[in-house]
N, C-alpha and C positions, 0 to 999 in steps of 0.2 A: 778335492779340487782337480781338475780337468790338467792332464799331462801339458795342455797349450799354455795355462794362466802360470802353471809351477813357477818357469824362469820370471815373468814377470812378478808375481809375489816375490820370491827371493830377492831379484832387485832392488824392488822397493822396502826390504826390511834393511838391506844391508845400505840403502843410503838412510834411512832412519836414527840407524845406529852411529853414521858415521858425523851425520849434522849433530849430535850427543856427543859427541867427541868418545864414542865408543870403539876404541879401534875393529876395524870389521873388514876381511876381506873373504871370506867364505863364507857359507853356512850348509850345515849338515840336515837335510830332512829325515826330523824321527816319526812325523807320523802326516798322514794324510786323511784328511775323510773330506767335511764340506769347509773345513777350515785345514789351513800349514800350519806345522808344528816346526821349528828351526831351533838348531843349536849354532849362534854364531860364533863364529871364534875371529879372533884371537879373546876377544873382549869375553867369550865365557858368557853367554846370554840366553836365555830361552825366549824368542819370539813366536807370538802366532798371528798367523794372517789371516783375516777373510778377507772377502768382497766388498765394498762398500753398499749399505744396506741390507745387508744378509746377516748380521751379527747385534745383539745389543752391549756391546766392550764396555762401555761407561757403566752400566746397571753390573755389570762382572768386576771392574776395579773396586765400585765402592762396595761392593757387598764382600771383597778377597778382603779389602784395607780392615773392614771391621771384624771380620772371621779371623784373620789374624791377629788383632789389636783381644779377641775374647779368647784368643791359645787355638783357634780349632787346627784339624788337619788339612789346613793350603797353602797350597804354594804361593810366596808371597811374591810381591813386585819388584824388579830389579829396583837397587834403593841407590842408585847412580844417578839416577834421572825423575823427570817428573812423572808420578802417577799417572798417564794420562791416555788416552786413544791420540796415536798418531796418523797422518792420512799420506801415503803415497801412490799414485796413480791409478787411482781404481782402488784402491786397498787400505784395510784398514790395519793399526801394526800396534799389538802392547807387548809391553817386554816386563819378561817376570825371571826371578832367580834361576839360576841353572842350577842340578843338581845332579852330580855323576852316582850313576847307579852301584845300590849297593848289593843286591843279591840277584839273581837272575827273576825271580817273581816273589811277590810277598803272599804269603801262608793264607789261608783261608779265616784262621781264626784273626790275623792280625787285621784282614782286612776289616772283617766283621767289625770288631773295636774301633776302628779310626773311621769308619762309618757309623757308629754306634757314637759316636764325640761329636763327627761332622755334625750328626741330626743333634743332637744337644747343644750345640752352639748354634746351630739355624734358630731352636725355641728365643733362644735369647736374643739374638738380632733379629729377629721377623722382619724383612721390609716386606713393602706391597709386589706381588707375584701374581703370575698368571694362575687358575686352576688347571689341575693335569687334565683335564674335561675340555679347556680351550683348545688344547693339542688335540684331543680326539676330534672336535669342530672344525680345525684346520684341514687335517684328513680324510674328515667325511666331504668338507667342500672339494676337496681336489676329487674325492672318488667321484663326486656327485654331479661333476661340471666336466665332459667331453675336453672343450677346450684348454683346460690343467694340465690333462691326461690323456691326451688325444693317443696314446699308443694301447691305453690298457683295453683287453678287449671285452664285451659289453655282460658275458659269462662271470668276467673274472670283476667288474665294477659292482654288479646284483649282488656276488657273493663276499667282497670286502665291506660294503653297505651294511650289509644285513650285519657280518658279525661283530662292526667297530657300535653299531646302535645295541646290540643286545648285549654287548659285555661293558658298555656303560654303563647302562640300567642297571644290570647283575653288580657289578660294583658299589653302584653310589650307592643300591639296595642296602648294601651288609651296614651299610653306615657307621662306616670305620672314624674312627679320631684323624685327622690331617694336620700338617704341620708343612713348612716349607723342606725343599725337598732339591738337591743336587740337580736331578732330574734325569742323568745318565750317566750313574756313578760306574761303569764298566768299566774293565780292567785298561783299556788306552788314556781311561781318563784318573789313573793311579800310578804315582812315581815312587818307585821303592828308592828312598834316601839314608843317608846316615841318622835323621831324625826319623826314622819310620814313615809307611806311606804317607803321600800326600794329595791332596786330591787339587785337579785343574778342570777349567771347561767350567764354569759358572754360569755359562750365560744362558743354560737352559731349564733354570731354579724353577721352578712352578711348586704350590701346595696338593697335595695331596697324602695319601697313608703310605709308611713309611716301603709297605709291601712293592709298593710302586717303582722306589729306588731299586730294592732286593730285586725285582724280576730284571734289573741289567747289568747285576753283579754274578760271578761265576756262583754255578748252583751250591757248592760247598759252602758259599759265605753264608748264605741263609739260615743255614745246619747251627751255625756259632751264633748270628745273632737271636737276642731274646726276645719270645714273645710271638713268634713270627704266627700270622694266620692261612695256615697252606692253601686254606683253597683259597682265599683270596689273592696270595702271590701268582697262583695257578693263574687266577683269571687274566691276574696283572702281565704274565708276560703273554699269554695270547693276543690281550691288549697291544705292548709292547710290539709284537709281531705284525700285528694289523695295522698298526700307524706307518712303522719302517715301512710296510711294504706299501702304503699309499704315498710315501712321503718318495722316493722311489720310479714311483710311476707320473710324478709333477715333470712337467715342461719345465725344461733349465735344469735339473735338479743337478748339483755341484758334485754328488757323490759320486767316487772313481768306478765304474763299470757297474753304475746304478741299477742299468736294467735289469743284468744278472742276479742281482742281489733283491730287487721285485722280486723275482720269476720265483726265485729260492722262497723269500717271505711267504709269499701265496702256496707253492707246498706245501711247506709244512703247515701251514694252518689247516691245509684239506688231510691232509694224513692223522693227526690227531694227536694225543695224549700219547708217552708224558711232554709238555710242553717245556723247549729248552728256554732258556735265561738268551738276552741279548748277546750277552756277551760269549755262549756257546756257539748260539747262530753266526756270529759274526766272524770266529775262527773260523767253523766246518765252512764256508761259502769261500774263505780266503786260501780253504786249503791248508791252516795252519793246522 
């Protein structure tokens, strides 16, 4: 979210909470991308915000209420109030448990497991999702339409074309098992708790193989989980890389110094192999 909209968001979460009779006169931002991540206090809240229209919150509540009602690993809903998308000024506001951190990162292997649970509770709630193939068609429409991406230039639009059409083929090729899928289990989207990780960000569930998940999780987690098909993860995070970076290069796009983080995507795809995980890229560009 755009340094302009920040105060705005916060304000509208912290009268959300307060019509709740949540006491609220701060909030702390823990994380920023295309949505606010907020810790309110006094009330001890975790809110996140988008834009109105830019989120599907409802499709994220009821798939968090039944993932938790089957045991999986997420973070459930503040249980003060009603389950529900709130709407203030352009924004839209749900409130979920807060949880004070318990180690500075969770292990690779634990991750692995409590993603290894999340997808085994996904089998069992299935609802209807996008295919991860619809994201790649989002993508290719923004690379393929000037007016989306009027900044990307016509070198670098040829060369994301060409590689988001040939590592879909090469994918659906191997014709893996699919299953519903988190859709960008990275590490901002993982809270280390007294309960063990947790996972947040539902609302970009789609089905696909489970590889799909792994190429946005730190490259270690893949090592622990079982079964895993290398080159297909391979493919999946150049995939990965190729979406960000068209997603990136869209008019409007809400992500904090978006362009930069383009310019980065498209690099590394022309440099080559070994190809990093989402969650690698998104440290090195942040500097972290």
């Amino acid at each position: 979210m755009e340094k302009s909209d920040i105060a705005r968001a916060i304000t509208a979460a912290i009268s959300v909470a307060a019509s709740l009779d949540l006491p609220t006169d701060d909030a702390i931002v823990l994380q920023n991308s295309n949505k606010l991540a907020l810790r309110l206090t006094p009330c001890t809240v975790f809110a996140r915000v988008a834009p109105v229209g830019q989120e599907v919150a409802q499709f994220e509540i009821e798939l968090a209420q039944r993932l938790t009602e089957a045991g999986g690993p997420v973070c459930p809903l503040e249980p003060r109030v009603d389950p529900r998308v709130y709407t203030r000024d352009g924004f839209t506001v749900t409130l979920w448990t807060y949880y004070e951190p318990v180690t500075p990162h969770v292990s690779p292997a634990d991750y692995a497991k409590a993603l290894e649970r999340l997808h085994a509770g996904m089998r069992e709630v299935d609802v209807p999702s996008p295919r991860f193939t619809d994201r790649i068609a989002e993508a290719e429409q923004i690379v393929a339409n000037p007016d989306l991406s009027p900044e990307l230039a016509d070198t670098d639009r040829v060369f994301l074309s060409a590689r988001l059409g040939s590592l879909r083929k090469a994918i659906e090729g191997r014709g893996a098992v699919e299953q519903l899928l988190h859709g960008e289990p990275w590490s901002g989207n993982v809270l280390s708790t007294k309960d063990g990780p947790l996972f947040i960000d539902l609302e970009t569930c789609c089905r696909g193989p489970v590889e799909f998940d792994l190429a946005h999780a730190p490259e270690a987690v893949g090592e622990h989980y079982p079964n895993v098909d290398q080159g297909l993860l391979d493919e999946c995070r150049q995939l990965v890389l190729a979406m960000l970076a068209a997603w990136r290069w869209e008019l409007g796009d809400q992500f904090p110094n978006g362009r930069r983080f383009g310019e980065g995507f498209l690099r590394l795809l022309r440099e080559g192999p070994p190809w990093p995980s989402f969650d690698a890229v998104t440290r090195r560009l942040d500097g972290r």
